[in-house]
N, CA and C of each residue as an Amber inpcrd file, in Angstrom:
protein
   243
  -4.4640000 -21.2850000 -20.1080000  -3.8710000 -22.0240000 -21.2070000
  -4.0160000 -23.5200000 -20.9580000  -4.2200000 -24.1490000 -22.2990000
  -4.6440000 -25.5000000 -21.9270000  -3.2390000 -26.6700000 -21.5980000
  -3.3290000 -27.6490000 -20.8570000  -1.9650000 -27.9700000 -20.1180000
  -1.5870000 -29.5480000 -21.5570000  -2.8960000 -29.7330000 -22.2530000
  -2.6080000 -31.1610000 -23.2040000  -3.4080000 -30.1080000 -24.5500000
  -2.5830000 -30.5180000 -25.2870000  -2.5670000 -30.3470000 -26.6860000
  -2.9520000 -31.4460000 -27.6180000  -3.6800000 -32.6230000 -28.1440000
  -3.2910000 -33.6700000 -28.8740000  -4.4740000 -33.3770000 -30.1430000
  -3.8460000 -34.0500000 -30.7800000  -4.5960000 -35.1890000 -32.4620000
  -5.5370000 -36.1290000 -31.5160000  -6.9830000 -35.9340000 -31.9710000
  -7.8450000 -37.0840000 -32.2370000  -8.7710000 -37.3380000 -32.8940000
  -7.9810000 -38.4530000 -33.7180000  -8.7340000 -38.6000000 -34.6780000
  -9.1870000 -37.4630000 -35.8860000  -7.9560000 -37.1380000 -35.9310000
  -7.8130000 -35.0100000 -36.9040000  -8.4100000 -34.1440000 -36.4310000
  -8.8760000 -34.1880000 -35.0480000  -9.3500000 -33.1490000 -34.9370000
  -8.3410000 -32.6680000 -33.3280000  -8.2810000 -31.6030000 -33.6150000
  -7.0650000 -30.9810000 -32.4030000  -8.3100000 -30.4580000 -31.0090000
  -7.7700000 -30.9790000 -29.6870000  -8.4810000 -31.4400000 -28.8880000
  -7.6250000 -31.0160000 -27.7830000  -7.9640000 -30.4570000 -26.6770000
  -7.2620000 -29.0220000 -26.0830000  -7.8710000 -29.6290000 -24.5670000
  -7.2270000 -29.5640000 -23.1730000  -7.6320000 -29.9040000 -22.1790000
  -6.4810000 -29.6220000 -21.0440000  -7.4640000 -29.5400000 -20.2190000
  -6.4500000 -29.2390000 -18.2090000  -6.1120000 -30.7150000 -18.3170000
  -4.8480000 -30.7110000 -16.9820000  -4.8090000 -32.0640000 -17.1870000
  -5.4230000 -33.4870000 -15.9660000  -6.9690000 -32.3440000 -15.5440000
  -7.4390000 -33.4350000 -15.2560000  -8.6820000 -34.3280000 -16.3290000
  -8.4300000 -33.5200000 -17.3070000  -9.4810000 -34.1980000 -18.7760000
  -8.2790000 -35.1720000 -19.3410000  -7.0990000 -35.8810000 -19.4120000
  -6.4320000 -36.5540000 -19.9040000  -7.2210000 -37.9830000 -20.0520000
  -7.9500000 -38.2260000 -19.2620000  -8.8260000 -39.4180000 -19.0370000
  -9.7220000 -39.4640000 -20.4100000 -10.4220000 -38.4240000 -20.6170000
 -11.6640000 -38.3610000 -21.2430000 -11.0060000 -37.8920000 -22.9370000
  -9.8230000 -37.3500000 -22.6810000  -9.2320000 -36.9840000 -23.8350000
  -8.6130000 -38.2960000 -24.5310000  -8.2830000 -39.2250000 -23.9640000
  -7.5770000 -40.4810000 -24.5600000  -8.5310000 -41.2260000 -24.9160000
  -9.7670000 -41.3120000 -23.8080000 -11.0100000 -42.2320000 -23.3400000
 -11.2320000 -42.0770000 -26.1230000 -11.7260000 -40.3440000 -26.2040000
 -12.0500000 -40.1470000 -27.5930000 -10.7440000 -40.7300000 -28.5740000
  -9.4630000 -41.0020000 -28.1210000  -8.9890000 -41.0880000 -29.1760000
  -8.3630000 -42.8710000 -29.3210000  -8.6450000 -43.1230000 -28.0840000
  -7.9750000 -44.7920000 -27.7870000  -8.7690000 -45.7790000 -27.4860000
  -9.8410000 -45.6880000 -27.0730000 -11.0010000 -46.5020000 -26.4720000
 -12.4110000 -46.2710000 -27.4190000 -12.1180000 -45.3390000 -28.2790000
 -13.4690000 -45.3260000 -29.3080000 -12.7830000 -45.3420000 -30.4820000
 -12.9630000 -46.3400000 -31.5870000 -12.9810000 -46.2000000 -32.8880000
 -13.1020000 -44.8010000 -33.4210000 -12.8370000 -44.7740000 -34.4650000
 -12.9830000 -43.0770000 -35.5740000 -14.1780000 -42.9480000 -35.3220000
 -15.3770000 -44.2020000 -35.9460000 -16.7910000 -43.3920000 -36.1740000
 -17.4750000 -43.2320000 -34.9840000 -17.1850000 -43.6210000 -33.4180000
 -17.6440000 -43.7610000 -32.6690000 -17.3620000 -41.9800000 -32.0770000
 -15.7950000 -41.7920000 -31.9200000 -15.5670000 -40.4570000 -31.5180000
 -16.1490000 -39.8270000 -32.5440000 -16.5140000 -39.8930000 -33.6390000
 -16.8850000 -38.8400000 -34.7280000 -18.3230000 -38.2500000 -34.3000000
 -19.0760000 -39.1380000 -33.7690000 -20.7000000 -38.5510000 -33.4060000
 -20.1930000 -37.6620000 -32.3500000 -19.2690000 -37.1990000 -31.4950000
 -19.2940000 -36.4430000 -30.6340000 -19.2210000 -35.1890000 -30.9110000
 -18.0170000 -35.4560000 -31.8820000 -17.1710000 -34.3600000 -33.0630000
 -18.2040000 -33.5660000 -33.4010000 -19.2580000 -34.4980000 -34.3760000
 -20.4020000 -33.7940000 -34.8760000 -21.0030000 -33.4410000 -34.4820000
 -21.3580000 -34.0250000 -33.3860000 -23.0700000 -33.2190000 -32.2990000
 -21.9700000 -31.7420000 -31.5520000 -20.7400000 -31.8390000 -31.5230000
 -20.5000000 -30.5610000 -30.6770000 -20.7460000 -29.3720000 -31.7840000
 -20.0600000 -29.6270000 -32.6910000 -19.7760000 -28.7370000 -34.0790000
 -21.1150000 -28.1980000 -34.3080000 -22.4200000 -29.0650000 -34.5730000
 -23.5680000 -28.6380000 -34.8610000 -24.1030000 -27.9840000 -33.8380000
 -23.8460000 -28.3800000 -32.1360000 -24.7590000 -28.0810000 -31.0400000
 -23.7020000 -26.9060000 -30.0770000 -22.3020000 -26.8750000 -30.1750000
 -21.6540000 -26.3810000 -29.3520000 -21.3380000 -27.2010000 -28.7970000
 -21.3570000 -28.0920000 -28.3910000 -20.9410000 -29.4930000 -27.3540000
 -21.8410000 -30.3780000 -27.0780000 -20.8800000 -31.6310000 -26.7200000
 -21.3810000 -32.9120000 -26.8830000 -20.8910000 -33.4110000 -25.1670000
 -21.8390000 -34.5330000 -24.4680000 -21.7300000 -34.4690000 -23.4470000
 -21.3610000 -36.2830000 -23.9570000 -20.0670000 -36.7450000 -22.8810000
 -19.4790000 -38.2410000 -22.9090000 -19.1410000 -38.8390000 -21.3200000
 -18.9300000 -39.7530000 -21.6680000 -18.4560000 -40.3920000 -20.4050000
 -17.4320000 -41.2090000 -20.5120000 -16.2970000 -41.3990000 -20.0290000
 -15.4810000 -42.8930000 -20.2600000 -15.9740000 -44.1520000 -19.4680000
 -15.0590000 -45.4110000 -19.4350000 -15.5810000 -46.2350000 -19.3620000
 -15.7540000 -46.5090000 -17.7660000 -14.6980000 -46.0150000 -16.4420000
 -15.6530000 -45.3950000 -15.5570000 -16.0100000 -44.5300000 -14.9820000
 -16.6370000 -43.9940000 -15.7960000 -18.0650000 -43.0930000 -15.4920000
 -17.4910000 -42.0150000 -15.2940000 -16.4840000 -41.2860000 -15.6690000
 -16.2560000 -39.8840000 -15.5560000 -16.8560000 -39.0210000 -16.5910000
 -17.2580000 -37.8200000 -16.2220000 -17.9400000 -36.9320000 -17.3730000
 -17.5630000 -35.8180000 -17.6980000 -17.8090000 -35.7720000 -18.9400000
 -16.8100000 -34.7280000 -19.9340000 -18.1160000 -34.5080000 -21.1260000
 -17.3830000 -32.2300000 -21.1930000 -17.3830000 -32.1260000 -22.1200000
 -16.8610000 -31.9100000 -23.1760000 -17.6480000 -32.4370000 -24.4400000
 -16.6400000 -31.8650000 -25.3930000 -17.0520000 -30.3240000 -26.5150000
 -16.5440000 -29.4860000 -26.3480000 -16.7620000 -28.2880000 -26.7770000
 -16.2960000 -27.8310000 -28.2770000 -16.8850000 -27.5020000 -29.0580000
 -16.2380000 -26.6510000 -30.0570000 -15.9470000 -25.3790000 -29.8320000
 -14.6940000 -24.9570000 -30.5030000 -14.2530000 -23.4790000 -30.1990000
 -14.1400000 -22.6120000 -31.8080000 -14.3980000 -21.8020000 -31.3140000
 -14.5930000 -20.4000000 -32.8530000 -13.2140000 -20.6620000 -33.8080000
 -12.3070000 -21.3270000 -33.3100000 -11.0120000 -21.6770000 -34.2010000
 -11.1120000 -23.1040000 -34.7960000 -12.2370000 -23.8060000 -34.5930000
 -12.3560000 -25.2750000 -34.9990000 -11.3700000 -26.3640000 -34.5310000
 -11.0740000 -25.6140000 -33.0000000 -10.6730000 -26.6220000 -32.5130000
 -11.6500000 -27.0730000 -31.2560000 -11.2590000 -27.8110000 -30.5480000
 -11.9780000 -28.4850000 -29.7370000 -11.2430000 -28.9890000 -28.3900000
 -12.4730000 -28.3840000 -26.9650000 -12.0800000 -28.2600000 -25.6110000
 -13.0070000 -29.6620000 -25.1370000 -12.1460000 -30.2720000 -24.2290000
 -12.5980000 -31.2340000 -23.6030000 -12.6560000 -30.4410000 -21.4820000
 -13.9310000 -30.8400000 -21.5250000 -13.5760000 -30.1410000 -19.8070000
 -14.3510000 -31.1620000 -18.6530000 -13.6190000 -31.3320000 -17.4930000
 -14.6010000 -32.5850000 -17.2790000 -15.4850000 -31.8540000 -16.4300000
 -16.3710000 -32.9490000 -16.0990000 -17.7670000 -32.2300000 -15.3400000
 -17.8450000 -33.3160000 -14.2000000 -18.4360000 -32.7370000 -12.7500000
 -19.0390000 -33.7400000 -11.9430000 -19.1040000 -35.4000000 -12.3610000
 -18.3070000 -36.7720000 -11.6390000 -18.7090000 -37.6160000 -11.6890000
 -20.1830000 -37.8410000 -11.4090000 -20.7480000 -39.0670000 -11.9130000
 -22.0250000 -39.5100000 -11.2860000 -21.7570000 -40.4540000 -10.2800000
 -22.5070000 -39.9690000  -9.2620000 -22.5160000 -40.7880000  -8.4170000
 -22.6160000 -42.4250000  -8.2920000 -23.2260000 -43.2180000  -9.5780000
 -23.2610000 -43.8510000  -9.3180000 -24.4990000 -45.3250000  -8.8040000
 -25.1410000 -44.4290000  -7.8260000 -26.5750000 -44.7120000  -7.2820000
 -27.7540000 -44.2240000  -8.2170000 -28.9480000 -44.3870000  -7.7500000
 -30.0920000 -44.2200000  -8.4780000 -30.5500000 -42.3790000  -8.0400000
 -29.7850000 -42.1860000  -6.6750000 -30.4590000 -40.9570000  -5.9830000
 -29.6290000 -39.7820000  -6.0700000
């Protein structure tokens, strides 16, 4: 069961709570139309791959109920290698 529940940007957005980062990163740090390309590329593709501003990575998932899972993934390191 997911531990954050929130609204972003109308769309209901579901996460553990080590995605709280990447979950605020879509609803506080990106404008509407900015989170909206994510919205859309997941909806059309199954998920959309983001980053916040440092560098943590997340996805964002559509689910068969039209809601939407944020899950994070491996930081990048950082380096070139």
């Amino acid at each position: 069961m997911s531990d954050i529940k929130q609204d972003v940007h109308g769309h209901k957005v579901l996460g553990e709570s080590n995605t709280k980062n990447g979950i605020n990163h879509l609803d506080h740090k990106l404008d509407r139309a900015e989170a909206e390309v994510f919205f859309k590329q997941a909806k059309m593709h199954g998920e959309a791959e983001f980053e916040d501003e440092k560098g943590r990575n997340y996805t964002l998932t559509r689910n068969s109920d039209a809601t939407y899972t944020v899950e994070k993934r491996k930081d990048s390191g950082g380096g070139w290698f």
